[in-house]
SETORGU-827039 format. One record per atom (N, C-alpha, C): atom name; x, y, z negated. Coordinates in pm, 1 decimal. Layout:
@atom: CA | X: X | Y: Y | Z: Z .
...
# end
This chain:
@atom: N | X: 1518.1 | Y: 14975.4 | Z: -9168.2 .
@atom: CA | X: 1547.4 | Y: 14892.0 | Z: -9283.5 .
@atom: C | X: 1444.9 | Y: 14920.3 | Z: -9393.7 .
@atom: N | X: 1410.4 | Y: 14792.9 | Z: -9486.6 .
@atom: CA | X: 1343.3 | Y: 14818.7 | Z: -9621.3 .
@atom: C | X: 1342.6 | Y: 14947.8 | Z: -9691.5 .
@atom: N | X: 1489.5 | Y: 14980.1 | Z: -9697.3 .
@atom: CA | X: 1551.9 | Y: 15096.0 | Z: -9832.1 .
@atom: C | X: 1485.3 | Y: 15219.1 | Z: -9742.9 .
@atom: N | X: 1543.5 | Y: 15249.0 | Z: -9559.3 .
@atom: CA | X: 1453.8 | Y: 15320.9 | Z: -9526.2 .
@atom: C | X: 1328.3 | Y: 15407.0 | Z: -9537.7 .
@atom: N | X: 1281.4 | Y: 15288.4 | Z: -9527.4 .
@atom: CA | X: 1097.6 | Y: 15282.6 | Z: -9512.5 .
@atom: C | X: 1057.5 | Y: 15352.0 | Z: -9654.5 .
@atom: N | X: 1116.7 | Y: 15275.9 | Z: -9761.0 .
@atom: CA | X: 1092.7 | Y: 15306.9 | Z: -9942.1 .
@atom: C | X: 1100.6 | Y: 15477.9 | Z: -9930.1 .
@atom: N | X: 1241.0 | Y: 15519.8 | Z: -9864.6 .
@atom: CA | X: 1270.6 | Y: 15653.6 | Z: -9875.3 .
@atom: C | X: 1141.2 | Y: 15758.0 | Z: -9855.9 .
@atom: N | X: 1124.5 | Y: 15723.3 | Z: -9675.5 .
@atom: CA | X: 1022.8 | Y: 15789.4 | Z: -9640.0 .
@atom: C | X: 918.4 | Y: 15818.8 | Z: -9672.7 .
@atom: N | X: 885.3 | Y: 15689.3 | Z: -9709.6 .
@atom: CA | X: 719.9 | Y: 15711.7 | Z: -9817.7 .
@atom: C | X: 738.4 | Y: 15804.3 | Z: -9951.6 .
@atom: N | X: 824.3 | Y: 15780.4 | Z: -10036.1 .
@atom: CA | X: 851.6 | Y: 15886.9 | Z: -10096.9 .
@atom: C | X: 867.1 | Y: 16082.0 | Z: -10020.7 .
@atom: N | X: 976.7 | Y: 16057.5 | Z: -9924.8 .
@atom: CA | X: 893.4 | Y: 16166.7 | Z: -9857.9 .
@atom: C | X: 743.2 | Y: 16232.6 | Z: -9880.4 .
@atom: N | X: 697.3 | Y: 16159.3 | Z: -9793.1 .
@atom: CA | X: 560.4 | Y: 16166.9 | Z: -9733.7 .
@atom: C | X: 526.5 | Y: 16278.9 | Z: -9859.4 .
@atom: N | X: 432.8 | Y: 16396.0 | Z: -9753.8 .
@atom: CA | X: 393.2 | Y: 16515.7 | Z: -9810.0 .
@atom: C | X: 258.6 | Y: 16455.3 | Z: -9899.4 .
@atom: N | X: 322.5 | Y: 16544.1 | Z: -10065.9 .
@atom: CA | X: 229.9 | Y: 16488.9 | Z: -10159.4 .
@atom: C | X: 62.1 | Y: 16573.9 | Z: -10107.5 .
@atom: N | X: 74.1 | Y: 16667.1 | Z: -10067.7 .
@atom: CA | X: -39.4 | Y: 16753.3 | Z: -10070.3 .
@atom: C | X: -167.0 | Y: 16688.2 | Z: -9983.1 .
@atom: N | X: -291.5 | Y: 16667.4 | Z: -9984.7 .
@atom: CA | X: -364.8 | Y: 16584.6 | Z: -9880.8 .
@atom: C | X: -358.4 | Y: 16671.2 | Z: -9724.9 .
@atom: N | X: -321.3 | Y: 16595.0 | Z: -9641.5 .
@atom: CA | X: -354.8 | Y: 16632.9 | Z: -9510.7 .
@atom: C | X: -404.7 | Y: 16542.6 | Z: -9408.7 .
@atom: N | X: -443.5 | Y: 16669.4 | Z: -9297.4 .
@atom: CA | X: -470.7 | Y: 16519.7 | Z: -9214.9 .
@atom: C | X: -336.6 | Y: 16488.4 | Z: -9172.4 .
@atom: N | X: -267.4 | Y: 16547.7 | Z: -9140.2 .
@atom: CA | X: -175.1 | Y: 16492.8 | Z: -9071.7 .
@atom: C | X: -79.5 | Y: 16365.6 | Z: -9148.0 .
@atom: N | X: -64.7 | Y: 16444.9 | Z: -9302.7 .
@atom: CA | X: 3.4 | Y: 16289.9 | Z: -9366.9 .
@atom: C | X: -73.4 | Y: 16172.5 | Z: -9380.9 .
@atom: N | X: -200.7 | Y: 16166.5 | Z: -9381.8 .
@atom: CA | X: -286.9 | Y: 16049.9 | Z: -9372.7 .
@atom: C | X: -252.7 | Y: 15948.6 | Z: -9216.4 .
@atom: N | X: -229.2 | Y: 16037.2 | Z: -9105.9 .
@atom: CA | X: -193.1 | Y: 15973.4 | Z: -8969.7 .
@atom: C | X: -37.7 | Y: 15890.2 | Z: -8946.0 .
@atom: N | X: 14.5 | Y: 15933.9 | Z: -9059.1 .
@atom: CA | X: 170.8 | Y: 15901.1 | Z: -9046.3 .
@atom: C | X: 224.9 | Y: 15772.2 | Z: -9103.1 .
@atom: N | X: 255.8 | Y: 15660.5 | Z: -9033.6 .
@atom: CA | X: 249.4 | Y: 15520.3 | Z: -9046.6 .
@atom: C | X: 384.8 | Y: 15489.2 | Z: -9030.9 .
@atom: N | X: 432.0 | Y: 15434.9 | Z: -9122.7 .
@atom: CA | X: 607.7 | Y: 15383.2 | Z: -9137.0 .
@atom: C | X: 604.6 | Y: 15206.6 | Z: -9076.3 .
@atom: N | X: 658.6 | Y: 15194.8 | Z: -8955.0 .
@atom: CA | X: 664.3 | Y: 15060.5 | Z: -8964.2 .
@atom: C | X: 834.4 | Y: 14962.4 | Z: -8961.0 .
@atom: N | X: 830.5 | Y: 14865.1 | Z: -8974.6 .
@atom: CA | X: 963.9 | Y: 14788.0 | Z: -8972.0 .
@atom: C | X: 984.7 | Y: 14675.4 | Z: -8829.5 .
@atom: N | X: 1031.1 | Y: 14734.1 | Z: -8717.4 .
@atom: CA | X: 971.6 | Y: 14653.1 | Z: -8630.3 .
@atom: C | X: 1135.8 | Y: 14674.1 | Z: -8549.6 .
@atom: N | X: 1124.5 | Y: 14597.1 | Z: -8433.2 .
@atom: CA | X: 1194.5 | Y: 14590.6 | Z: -8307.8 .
@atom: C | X: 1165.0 | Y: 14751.3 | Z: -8237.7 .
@atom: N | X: 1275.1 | Y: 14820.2 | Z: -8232.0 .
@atom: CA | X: 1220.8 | Y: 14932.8 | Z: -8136.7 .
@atom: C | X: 1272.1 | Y: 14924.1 | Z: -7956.5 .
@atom: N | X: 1293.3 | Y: 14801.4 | Z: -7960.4 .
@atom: CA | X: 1277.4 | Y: 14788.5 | Z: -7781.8 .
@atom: C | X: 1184.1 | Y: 14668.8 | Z: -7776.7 .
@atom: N | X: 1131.6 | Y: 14599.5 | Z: -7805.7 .
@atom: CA | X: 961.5 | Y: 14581.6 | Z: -7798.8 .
@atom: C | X: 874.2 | Y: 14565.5 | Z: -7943.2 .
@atom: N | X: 790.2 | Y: 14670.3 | Z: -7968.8 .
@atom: CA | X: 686.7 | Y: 14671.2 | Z: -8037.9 .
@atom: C | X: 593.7 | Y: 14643.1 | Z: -8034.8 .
@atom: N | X: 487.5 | Y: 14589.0 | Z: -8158.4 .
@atom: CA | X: 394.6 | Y: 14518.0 | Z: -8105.6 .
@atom: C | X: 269.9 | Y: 14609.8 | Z: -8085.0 .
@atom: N | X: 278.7 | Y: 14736.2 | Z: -8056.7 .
@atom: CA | X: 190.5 | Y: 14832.1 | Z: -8003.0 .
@atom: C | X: 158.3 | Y: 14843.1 | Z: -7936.0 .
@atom: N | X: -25.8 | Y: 14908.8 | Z: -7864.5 .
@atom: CA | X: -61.3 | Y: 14941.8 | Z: -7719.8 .
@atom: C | X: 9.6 | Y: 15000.1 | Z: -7666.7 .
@atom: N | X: 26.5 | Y: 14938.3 | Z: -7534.1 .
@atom: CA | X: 58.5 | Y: 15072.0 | Z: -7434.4 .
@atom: C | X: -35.7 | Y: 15169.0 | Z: -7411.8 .
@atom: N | X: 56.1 | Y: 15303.8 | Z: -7398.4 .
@atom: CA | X: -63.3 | Y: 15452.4 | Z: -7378.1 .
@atom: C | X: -66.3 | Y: 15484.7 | Z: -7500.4 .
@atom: N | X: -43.5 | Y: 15489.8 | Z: -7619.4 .
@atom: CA | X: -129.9 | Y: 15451.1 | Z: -7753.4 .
@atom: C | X: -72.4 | Y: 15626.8 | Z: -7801.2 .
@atom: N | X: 49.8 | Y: 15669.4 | Z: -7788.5 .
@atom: CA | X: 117.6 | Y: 15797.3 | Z: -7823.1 .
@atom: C | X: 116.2 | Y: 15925.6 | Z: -7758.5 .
@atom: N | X: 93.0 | Y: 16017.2 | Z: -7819.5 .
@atom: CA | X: 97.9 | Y: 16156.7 | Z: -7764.8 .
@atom: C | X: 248.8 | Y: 16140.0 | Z: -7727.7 .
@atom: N | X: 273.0 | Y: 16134.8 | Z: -7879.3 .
@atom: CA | X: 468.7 | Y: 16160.5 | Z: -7894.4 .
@atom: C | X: 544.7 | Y: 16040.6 | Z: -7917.8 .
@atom: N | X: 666.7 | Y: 15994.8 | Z: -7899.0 .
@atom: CA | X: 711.1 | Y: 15878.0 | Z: -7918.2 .
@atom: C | X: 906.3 | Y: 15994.1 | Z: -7966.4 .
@atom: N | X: 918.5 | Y: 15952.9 | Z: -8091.2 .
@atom: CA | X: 1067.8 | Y: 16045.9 | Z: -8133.2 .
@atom: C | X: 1156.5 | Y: 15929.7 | Z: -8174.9 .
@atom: N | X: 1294.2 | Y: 15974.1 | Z: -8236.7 .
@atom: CA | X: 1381.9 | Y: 15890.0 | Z: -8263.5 .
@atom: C | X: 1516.4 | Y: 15956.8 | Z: -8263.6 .
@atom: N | X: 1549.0 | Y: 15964.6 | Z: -8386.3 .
@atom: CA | X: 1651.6 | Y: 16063.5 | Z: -8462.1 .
@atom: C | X: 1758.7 | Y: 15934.6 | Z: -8471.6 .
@atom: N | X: 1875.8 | Y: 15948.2 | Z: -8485.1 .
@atom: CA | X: 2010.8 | Y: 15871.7 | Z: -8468.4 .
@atom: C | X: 1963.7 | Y: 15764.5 | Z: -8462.8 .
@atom: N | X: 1879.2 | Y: 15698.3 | Z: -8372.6 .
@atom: CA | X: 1828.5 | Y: 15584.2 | Z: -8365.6 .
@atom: C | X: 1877.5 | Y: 15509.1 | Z: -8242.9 .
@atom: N | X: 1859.2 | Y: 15545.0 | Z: -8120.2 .
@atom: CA | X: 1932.0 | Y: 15467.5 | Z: -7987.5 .
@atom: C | X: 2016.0 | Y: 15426.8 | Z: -7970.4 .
@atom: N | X: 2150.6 | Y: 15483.4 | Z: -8075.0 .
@atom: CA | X: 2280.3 | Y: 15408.4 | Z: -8057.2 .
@atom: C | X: 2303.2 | Y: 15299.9 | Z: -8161.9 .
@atom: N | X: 2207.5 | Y: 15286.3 | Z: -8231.6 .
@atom: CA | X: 2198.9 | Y: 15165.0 | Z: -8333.6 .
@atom: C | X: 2123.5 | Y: 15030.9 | Z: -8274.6 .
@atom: N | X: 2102.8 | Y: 15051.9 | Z: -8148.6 .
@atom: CA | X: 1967.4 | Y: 14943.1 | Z: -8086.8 .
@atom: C | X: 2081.8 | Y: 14836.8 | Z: -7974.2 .
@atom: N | X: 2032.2 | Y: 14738.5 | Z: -7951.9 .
@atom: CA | X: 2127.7 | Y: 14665.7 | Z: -7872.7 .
@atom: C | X: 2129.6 | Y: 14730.2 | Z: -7735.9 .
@atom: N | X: 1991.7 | Y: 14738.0 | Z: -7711.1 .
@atom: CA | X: 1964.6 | Y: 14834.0 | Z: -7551.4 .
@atom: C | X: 1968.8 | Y: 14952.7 | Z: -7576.8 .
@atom: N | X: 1993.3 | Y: 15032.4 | Z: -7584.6 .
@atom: CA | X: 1971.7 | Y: 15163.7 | Z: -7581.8 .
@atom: C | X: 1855.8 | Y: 15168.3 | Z: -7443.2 .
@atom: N | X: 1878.1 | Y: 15142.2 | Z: -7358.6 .
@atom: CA | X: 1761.0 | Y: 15149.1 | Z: -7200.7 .
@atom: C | X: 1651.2 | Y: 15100.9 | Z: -7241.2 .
@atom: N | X: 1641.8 | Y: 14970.8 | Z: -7312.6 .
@atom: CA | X: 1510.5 | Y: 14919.8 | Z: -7354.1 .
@atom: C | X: 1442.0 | Y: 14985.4 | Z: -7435.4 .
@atom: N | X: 1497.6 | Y: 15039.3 | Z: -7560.1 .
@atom: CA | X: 1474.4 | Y: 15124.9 | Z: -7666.4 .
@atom: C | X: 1369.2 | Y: 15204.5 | Z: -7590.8 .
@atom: N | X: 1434.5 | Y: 15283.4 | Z: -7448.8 .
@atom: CA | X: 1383.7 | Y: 15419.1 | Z: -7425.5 .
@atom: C | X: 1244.2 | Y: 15366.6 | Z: -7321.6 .
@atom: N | X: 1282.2 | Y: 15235.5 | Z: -7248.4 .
@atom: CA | X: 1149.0 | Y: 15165.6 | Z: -7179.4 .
@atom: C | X: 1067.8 | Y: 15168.3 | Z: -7269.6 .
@atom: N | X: 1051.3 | Y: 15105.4 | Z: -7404.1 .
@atom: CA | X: 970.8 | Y: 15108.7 | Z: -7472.2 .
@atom: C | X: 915.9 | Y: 15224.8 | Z: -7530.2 .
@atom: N | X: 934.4 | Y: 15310.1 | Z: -7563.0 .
@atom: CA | X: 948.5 | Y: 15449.8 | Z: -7543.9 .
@atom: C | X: 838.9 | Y: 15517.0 | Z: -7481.4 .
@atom: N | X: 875.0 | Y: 15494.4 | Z: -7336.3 .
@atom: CA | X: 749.1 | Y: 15535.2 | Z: -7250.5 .
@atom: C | X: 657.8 | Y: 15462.9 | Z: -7230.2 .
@atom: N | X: 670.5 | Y: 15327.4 | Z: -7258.0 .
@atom: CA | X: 542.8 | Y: 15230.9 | Z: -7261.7 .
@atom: C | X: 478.2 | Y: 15321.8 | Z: -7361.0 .
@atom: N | X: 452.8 | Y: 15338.8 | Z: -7439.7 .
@atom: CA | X: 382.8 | Y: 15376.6 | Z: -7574.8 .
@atom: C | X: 334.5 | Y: 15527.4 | Z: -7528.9 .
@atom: N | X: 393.6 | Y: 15590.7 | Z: -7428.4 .
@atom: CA | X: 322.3 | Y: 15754.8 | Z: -7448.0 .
@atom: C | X: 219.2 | Y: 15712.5 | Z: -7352.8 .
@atom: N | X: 127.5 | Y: 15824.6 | Z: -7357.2 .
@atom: CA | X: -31.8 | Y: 15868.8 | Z: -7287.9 .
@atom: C | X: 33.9 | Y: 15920.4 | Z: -7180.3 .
@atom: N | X: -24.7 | Y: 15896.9 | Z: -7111.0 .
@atom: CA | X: -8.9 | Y: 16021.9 | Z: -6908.6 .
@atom: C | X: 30.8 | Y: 16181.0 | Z: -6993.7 .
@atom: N | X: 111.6 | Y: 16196.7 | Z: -6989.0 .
@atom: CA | X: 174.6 | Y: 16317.1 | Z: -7007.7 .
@atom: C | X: 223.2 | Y: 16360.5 | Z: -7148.5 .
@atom: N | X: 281.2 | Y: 16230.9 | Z: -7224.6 .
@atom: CA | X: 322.7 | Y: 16253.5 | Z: -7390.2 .
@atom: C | X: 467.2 | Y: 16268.2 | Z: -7324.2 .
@atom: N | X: 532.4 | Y: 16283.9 | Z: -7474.4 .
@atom: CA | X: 620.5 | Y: 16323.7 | Z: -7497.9 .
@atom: C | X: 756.0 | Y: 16230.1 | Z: -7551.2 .
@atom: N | X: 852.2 | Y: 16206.1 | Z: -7505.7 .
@atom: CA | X: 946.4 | Y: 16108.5 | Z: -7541.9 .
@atom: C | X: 1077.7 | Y: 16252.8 | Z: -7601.6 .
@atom: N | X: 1079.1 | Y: 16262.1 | Z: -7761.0 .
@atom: CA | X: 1186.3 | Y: 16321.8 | Z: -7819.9 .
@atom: C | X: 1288.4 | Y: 16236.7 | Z: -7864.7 .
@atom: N | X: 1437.6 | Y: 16268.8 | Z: -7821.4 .
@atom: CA | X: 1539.5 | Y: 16177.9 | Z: -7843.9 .
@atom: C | X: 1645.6 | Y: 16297.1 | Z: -7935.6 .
@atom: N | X: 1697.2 | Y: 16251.1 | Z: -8009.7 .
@atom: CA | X: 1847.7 | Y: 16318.3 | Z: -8091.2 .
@atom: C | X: 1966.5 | Y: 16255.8 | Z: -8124.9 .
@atom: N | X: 2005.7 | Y: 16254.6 | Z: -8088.1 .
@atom: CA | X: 2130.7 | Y: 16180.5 | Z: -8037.4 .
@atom: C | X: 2262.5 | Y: 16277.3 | Z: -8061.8 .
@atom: N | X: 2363.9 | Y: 16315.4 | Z: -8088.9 .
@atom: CA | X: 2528.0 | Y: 16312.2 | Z: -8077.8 .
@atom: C | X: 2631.4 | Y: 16244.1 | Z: -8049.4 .
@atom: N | X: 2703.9 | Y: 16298.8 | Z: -7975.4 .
@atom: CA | X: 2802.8 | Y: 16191.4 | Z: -7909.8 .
@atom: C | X: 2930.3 | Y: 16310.0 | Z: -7936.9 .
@atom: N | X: 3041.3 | Y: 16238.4 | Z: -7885.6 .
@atom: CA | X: 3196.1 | Y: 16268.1 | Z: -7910.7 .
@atom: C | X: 3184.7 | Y: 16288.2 | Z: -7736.2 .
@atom: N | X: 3282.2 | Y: 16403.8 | Z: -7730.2 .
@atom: CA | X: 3284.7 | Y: 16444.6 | Z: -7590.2 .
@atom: C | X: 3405.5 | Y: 16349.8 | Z: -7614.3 .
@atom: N | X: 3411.1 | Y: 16284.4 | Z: -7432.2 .
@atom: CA | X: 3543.1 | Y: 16223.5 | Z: -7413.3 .
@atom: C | X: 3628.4 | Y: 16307.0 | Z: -7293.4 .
@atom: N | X: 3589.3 | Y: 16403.9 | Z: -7257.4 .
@atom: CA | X: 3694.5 | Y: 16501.5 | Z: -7164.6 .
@atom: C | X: 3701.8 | Y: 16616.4 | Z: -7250.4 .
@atom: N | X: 3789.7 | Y: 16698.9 | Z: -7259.6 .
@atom: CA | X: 3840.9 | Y: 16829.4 | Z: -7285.5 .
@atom: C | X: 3733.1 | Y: 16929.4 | Z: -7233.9 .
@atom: N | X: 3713.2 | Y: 17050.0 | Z: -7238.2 .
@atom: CA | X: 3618.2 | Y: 17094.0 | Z: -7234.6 .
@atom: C | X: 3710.6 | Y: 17247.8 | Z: -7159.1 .
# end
């Protein structure tokens, strides 16, 4: 979302780096983006999959986007439904 995106950039580390210079906020579809395939080391996503209509597509897209041997980080919580 807009309010999102506003947040993050505020985030974004004031100090110069390279790394905050690489870090790109976008507002898009996250089960198809309009990004290369291969294009990611890392592809992450914090309480994000259970907000998506696919959750499966979400994660196809996902690996479309990593390089031969990146990294797909997911975080997720769920409610156990059996007793433990």
């Amino acid at each position: 979302s807009a309010p999102m995106l506003e947040h993050a950039e505020q985030k974004r580390p004031r100090r110069h780096s390279p790394h905050s210079a690489a870090i790109e906020f976008r507002r898009g579809d996250a089960t198809a983006t309009d990004l290369p395939t291969g294009i990611a080391d890392a592809v992450t996503v914090a309480f994000g999959i259970r907000n998506t209509d696919s959750p499966l597509a979400c994660l196809q897209e996902m690996r479309r986007l990593l390089k031969p041997g990146g990294q797909a980080i997911v975080l997720e919580f769920g409610q156990a439904t059996t007793p433990v």
